[in-house]
C-alpha positions as CSV (number, residue, x, y, z in Angstrom):
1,X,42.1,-47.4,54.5
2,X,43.3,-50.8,54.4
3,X,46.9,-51.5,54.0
4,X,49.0,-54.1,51.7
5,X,49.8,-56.4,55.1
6,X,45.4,-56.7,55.3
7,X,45.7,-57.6,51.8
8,X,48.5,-60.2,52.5
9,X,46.4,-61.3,55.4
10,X,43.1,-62.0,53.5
11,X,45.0,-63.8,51.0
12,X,47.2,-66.2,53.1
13,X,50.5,-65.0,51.8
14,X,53.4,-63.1,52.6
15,X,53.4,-59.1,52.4
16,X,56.6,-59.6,50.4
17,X,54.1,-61.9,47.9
18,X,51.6,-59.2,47.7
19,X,53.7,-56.3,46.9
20,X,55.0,-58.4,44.0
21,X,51.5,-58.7,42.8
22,X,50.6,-55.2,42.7
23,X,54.2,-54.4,41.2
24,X,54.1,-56.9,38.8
25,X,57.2,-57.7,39.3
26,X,59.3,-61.0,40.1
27,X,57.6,-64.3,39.5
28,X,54.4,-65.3,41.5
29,X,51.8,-68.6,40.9
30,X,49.0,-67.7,38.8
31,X,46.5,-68.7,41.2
32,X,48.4,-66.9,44.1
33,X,48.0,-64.3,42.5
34,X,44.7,-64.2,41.8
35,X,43.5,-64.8,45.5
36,X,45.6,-61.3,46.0
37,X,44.2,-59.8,43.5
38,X,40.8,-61.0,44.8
39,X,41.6,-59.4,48.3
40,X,42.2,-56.4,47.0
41,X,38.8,-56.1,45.3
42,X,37.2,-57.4,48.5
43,X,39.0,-54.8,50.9
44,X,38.5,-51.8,48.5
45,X,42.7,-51.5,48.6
46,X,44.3,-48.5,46.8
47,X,47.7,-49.0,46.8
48,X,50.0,-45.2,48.0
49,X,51.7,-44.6,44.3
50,X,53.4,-41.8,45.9
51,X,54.7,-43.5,48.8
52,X,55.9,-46.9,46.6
53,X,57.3,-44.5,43.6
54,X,59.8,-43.3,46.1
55,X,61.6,-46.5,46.1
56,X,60.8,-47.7,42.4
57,X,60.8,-44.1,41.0
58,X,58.1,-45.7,38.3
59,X,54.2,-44.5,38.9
60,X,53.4,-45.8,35.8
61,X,51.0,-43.1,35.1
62,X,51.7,-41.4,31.8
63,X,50.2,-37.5,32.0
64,X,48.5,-35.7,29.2
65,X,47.6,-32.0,28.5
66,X,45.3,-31.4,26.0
67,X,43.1,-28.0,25.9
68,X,40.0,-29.9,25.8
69,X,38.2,-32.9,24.6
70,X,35.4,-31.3,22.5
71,X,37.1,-32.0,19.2
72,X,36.8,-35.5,17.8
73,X,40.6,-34.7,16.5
74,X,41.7,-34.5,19.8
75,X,39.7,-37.8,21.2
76,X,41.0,-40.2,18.0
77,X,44.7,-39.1,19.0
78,X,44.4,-40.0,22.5
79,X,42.0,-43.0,21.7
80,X,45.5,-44.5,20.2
81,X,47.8,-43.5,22.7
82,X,45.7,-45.2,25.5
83,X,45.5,-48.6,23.0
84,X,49.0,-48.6,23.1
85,X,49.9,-47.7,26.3
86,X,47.2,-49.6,28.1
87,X,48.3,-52.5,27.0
88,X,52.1,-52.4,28.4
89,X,50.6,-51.5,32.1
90,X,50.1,-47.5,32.0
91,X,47.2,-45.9,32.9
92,X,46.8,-42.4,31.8
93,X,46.1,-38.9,33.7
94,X,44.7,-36.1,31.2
95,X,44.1,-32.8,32.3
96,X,42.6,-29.7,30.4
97,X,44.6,-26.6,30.1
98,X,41.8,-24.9,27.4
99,X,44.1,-22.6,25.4
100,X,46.1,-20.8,28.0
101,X,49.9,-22.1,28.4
102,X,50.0,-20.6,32.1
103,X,47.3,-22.7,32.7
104,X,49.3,-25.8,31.4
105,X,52.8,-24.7,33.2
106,X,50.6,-25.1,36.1
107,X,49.3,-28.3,35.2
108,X,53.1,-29.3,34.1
109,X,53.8,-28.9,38.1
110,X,51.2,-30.6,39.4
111,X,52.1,-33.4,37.4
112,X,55.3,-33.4,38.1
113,X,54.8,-33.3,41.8
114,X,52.5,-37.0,41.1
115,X,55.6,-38.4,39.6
116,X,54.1,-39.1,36.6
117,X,56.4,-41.3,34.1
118,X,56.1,-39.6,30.5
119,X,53.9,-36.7,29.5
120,X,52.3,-36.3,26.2
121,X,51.1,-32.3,25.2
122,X,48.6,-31.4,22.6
123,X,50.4,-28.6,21.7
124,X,53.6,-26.7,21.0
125,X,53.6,-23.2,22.1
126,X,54.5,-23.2,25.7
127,X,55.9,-20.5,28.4
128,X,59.7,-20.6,29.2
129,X,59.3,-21.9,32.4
130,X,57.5,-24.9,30.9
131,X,60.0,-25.6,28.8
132,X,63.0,-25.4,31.6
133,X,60.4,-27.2,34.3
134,X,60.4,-30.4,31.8
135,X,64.1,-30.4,30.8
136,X,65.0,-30.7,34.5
137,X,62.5,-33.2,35.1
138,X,64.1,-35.5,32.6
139,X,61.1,-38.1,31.9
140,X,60.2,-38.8,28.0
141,X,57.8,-35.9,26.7
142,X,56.0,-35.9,23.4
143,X,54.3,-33.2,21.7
144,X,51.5,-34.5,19.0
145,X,49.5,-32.7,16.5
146,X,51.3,-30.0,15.0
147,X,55.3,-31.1,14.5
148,X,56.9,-28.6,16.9
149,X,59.7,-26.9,15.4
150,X,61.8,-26.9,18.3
151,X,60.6,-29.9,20.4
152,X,61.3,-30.1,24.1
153,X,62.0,-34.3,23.2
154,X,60.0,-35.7,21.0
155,X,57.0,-35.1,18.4
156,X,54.5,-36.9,16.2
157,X,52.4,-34.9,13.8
158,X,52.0,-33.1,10.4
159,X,52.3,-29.6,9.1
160,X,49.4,-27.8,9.8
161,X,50.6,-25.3,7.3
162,X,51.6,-27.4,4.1
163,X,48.3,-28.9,4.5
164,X,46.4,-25.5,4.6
165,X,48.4,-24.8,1.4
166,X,47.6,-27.6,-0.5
167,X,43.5,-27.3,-0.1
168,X,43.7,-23.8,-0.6
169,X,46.0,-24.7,-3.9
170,X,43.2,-27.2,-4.6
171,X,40.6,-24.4,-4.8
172,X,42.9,-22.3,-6.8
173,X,42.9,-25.4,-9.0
174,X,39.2,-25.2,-9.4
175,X,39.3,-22.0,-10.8
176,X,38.3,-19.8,-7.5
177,X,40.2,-16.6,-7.7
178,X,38.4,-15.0,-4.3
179,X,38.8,-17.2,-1.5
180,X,37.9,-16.3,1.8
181,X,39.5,-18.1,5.5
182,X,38.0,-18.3,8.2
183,X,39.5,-19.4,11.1
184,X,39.4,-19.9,15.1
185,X,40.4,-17.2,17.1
186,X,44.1,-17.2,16.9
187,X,45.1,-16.5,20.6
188,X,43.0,-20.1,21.4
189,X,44.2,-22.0,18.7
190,X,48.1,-21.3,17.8
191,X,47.0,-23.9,14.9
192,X,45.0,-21.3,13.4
193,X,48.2,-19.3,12.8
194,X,50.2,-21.8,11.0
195,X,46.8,-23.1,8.5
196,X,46.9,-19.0,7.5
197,X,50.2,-18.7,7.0
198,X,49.8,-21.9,4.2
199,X,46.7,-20.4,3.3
200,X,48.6,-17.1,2.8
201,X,51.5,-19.6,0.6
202,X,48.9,-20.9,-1.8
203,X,47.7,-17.2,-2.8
204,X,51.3,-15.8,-3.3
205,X,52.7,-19.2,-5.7
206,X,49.5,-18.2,-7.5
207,X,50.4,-14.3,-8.0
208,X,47.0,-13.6,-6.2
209,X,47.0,-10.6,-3.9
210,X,45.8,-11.5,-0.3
211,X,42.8,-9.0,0.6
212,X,42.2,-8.5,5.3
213,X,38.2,-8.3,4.6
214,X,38.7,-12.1,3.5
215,X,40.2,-13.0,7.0
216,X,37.6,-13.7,9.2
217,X,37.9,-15.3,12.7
218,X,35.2,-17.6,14.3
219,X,34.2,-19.6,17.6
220,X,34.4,-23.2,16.5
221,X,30.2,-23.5,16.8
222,X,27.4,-23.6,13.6
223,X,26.0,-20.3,14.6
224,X,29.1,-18.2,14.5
225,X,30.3,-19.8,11.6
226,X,26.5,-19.0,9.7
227,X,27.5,-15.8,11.1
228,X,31.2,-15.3,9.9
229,X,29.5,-16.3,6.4
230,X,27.1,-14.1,6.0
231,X,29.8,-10.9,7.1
232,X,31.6,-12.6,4.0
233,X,28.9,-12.6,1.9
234,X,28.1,-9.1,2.8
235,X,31.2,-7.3,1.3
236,X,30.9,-5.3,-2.0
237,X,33.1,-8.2,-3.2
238,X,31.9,-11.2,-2.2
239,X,33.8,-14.4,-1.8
240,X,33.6,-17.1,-4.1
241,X,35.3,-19.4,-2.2
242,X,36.2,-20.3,1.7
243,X,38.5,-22.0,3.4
244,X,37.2,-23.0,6.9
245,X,39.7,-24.0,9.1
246,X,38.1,-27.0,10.7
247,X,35.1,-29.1,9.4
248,X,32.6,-28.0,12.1
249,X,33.0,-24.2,10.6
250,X,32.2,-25.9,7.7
251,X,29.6,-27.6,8.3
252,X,28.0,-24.0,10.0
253,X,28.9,-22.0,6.6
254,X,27.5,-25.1,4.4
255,X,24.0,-24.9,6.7
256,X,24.0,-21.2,6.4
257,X,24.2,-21.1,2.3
258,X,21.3,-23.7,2.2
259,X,19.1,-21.4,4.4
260,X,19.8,-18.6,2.1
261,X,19.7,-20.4,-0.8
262,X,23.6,-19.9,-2.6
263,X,24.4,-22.9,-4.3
264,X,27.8,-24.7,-3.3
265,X,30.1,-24.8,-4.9
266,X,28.4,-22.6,-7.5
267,X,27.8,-19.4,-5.6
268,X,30.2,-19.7,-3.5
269,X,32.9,-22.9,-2.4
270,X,33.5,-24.8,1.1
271,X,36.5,-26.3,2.3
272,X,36.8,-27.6,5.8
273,X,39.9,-29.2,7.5
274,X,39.9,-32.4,10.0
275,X,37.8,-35.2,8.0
276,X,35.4,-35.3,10.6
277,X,32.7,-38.2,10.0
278,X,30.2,-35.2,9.3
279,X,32.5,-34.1,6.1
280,X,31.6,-37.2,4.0
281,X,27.9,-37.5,5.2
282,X,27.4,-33.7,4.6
283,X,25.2,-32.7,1.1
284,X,26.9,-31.8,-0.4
285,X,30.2,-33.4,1.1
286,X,32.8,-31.1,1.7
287,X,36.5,-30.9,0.4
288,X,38.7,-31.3,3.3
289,X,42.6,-32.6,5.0
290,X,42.4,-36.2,6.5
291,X,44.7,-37.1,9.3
292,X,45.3,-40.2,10.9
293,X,44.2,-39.4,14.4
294,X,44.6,-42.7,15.7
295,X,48.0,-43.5,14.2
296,X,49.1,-40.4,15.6
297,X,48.0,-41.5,18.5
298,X,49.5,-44.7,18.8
299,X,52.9,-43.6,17.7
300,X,52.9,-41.4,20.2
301,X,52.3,-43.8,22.6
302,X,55.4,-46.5,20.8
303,X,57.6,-43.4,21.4
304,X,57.0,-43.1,24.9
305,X,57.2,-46.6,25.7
306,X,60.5,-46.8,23.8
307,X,61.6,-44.3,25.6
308,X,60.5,-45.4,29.1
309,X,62.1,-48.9,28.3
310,X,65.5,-47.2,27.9
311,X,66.2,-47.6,23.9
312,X,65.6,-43.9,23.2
313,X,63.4,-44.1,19.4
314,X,65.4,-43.7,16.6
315,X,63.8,-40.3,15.1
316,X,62.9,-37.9,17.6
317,X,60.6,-36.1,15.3
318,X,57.9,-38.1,13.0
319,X,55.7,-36.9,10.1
320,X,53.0,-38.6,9.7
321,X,51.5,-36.6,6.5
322,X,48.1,-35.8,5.8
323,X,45.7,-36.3,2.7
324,X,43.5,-33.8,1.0
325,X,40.1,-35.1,0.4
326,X,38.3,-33.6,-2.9
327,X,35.1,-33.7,-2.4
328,X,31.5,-32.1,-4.0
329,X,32.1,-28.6,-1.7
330,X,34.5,-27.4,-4.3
């Protein structure tokens, strides 16, 4: 592997002069610097992060955990962080924990051992040792997407909760008396616990009694949601609403009543949650919660870099709302 002193070499300057090209850091001629940079192209040069962090103690890597990238909720909120943080000089590591928080605890190490600079976790429920692991490490950590209750340091997000209340409230609203959730499998998606529980709010303010057969849990996929609709639709008393907690289960229930022929939202009323691009597009469209992903995303990323400058952010937790979308579905 060629070194920084070949690099130096090819471009007819110091080592010293190099190094402060690829550190960005202390002032260097513009076109010095880009016969450097040019060397390093030409030789193929990675630089040793490892080795140079253990003098600078900066990698400027900033690590993320998410448990996948499937969801286009997941890709607007790290679309914003990497706009923001891209553009101050950080590259970012992701890696994919799925829905298990061993799995992330031993992601959380690995990371560590890199020396990344800040971390940024797509969720809040994590083991103990987690939790202890990132105290010690003492390096800015943000947790986006549902507000954490208890945050490790920071947080940017919205309560997945209040929202599910309010478009089940909407339905109520409508006159639906009968209204069915489905959801993810709750030991994947801890998300899917808090959007019942507001589902759950919205039926007791209303003085409606909460029936189990209209609990139904899903894999987050059109067939299993035709399929979850159609074990609603099957009961003796038969839905004549549901709540689907995200858009793509949604979308799979709306598909499934135009095959059999039910009528929405006059047989039977769709909800969705995540205001995917499919949502408005859909016929009809369906009634779902709008997020700013992307702004999420980016104050994620001002937070960290606040942080990482030294001028800790004034809030340490930050609401960023959410909007219900009425739409033909209900």
């Amino acid at each position: 592997m060629p070194r920084l002193a070949d690099v130096a070499h090819r471009a007819g300057v110091a080592k010293i002069t190099a190094s402060r090209v690829l550190r960005q850091a202390g002032p260097v001629a513009a076109e010095t610097r880009a016969r450097v940079e040019q060397a390093m192209r030409d030789l193929g040069y990675i630089p040793n992060i490892v080795a140079s962090n253990l003098s600078s103690n900066r990698t400027r890597i900033i690590a993320a955990i998410t448990p996948g990238f499937a969801s286009p909720l997941i890709r607007d909120l790290f679309q914003g962080l990497s706009d923001v943080v891209h553009a101050q000089g950080y590259h970012l590591l992701f890696g994919v924990a799925d829905h298990s928080v061993g799995e992330e605890e031993a992601l959380v190490r690995a990371i560590l051992a890199r020396r990344a600079d800040a971390l940024v976790l797509s969720r809040t429920r994590h083991t103990a040792s987690t939790r202890q692991i990132l105290r010690n490490a003492a390096i800015p950590v943000v947790e986006v997407g549902q507000l954490a209750s208890q945050p490790i340091d920071m947080t940017v997000g919205f309560s997945n909760r209040a929202a599910a209340r309010a478009i089940v409230q909407h339905m109520i609203d409508r006159g639906y008396r009968r209204i069915a959730m489905m959801s993810e499998h709750q030991e994947e998606n801890p998300r899917s616990i808090v959007r019942r529980q507001g589902y759950a709010d919205a039926l007791a303010a209303a003085g409606l009694t909460p029936d189990p057969a209209l609990l139904i849990e899903s894999s987050t996929d059109l067939g299993a949601a035709a399929q979850a609709l159609r074990a609603l639709r099957r009961q003796k008393r038969a839905p004549d609403a549901v709540f689907c907690g995200d858009d793509l289960l949604a979308l799979g229930a709306l598909f499934e009543c135009q095959r059999q022929g039910w009528h929405v939202p006059r047989d039977i009323a769709v909800a969705g949650f995540g205001d995917l691009e499919y949502a408005a597009q859909a016929c009809p469209s369906i009634t779902t919660i709008h997020v700013d992903r992307i702004s999420m995303g980016r104050s994620a990323g001002e937070m960290l870099l606040l942080a990482l400058g030294g001028a800790r952010p004034g809030r340490r937790s930050l609401d960023i709302g959410f909007s219900l979308i009425p739409r033909a579905s209900t």
